[in-house]
C-alpha positions in Angstrom: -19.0 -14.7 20.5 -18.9 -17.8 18.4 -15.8 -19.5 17.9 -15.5 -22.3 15.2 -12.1 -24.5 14.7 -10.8 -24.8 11.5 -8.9 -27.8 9.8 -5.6 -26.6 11.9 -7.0 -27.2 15.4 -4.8 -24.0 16.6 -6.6 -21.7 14.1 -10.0 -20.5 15.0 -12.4 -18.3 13.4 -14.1 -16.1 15.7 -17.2 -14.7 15.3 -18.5 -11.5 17.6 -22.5 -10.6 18.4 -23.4 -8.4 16.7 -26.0 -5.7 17.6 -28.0 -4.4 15.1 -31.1 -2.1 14.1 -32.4 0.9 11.6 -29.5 2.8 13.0 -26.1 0.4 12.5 -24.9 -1.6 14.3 -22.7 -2.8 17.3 -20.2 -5.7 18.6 -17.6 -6.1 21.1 -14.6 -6.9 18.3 -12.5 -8.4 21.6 -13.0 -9.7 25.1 -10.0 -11.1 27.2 -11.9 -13.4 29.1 -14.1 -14.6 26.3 -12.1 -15.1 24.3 -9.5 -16.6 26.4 -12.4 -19.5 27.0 -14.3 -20.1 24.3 -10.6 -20.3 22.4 -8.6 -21.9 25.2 -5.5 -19.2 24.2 -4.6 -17.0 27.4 -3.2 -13.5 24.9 -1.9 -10.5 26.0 -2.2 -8.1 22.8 0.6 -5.3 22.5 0.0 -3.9 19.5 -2.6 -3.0 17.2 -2.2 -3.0 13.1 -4.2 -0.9 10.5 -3.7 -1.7 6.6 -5.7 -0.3 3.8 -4.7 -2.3 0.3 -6.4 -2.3 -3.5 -7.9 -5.5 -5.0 -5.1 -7.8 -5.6 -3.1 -6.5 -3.1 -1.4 -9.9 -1.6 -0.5 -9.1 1.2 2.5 -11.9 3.0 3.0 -14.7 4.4 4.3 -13.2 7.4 6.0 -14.3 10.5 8.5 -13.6 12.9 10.8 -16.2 13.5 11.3 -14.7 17.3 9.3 -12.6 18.6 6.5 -14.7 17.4 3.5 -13.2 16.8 -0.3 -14.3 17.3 -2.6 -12.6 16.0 -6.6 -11.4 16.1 -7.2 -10.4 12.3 -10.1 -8.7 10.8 -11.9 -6.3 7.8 -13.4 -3.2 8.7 -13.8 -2.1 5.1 -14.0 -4.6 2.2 -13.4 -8.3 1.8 -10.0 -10.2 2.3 -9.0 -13.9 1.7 -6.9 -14.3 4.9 -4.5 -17.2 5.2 -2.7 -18.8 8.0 0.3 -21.5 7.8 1.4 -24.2 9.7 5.4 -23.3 10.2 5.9 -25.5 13.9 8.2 -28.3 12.5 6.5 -30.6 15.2 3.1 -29.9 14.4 0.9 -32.5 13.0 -0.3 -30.0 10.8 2.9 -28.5 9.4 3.0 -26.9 6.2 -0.6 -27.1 5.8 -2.8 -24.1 5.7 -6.3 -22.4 6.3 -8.2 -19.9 4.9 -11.5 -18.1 5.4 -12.9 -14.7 4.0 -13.0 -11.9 6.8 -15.5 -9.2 5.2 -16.4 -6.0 7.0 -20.1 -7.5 6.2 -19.6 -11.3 8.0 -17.6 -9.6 10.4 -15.6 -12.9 11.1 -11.9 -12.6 12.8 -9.4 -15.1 12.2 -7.1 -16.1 15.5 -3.4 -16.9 14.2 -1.1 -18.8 16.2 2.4 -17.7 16.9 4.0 -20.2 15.1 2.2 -19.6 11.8 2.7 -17.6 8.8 -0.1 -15.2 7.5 -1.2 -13.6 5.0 -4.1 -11.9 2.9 -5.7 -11.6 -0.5 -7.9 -7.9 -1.0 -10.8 -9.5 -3.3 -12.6 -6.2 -2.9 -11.8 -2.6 -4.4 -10.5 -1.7 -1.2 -10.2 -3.3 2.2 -9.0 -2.1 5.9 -7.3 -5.0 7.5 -7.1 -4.6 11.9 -5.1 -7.2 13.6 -3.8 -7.2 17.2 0.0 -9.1 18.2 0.7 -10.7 20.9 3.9 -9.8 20.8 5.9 -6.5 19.1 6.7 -5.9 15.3 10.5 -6.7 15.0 12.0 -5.9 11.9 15.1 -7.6 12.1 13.3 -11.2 12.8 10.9 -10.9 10.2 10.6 -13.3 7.4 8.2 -14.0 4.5 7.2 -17.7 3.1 6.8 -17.4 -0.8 2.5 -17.2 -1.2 2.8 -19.7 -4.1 4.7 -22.4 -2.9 3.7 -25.3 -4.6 4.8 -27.6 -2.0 2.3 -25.3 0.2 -0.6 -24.9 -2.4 -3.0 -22.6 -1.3 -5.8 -22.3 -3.0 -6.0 -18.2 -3.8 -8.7 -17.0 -4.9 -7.2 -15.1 -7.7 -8.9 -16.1 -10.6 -6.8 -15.0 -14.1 -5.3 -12.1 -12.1 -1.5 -11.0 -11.1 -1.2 -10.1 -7.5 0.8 -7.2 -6.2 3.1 -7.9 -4.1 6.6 -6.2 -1.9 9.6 -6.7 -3.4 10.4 -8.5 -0.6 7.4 -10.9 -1.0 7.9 -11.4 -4.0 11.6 -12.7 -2.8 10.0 -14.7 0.0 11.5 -18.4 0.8 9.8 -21.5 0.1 9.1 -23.8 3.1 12.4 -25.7 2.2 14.3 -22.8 2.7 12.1 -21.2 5.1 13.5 -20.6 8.8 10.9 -22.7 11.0 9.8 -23.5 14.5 10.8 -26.4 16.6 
């Protein structure tokens, strides 16, 4: 496994060996105790998630404001712009964000703090999206950060076209009036 930090130290991109010939292929998509070195994060996954979405599907930002959730996010079928942002009031790096393509090609994972919100873009026809929690899915604690805050400013790469979106994401809060971490 490689690992490579982003511009938020806390965020990594992980990247798995892959094993390859004529036939296909084959990686190890997780391992505790590699990962737990080579990122310096001791997890304890719960849960895993399965998402299939269409092109423009937008997909967040997500968090849960307890329960916190990290997560282990990857494509196993297309090509997503996947997002993560800085929420931790004492963060150096609050309200700032990171993004990275995860394709089912590059077969890149992006690690997501607890702490963070996330989200993704489908830039493909279609895409799976698999993501493991550290922690469970709690309704009642969830909240969603508007995708196009300004004061935010990710850069989408949407081109000239309207995302989809829940009607709950597209009622999200901005980071002003967004419930945050200490």
């Amino acid at each position: 496994m490689q690992v490579t930090p982003t511009s938020i130290p806390d965020v990594a991109i992980v990247e798995p060996k892959v094993f390859g010939d004529d036939r296909g292929f084959f990686f190890e998509s997780f391992n505790r105790a590699a990962f737990e070195q080579q990122v310096g994060v001791s997890v304890n996954f719960v849960q895993d998630n399965h998402s299939k979405s269409s092109q423009w599907v937008l997909r967040g930002l997500h968090y849960q404001i307890q329960q916190a959730q990290g997560k282990l996010v990857r494509a196993s079928e297309g090509e997503i712009f996947d997002v993560a942002v800085d929420l931790r009031k004492s963060s150096p790096t609050f309200g700032q964000w990171v993004g990275c393509l995860l394709t089912a090609d590059n077969k890149k994972q992006l690690w997501v703090p607890a702490g963070f919100a996330h989200g993704f873009l489908v830039v493909s026809p279609t895409a799976q999206v698999l993501y493991k929690t550290t922690d469970y899915y709690a309704p009642e604690h969830e909240r969603s950060l508007l995708w196009n805050d300004p004061k935010i400013g990710i850069d989408w790469p949407i081109g000239g076209n309207t995302p989809q979106l829940s009607a709950k994401d597209k009622d999200a809060a901005t980071l002003d009036r967004a419930d945050l971490f200490e």
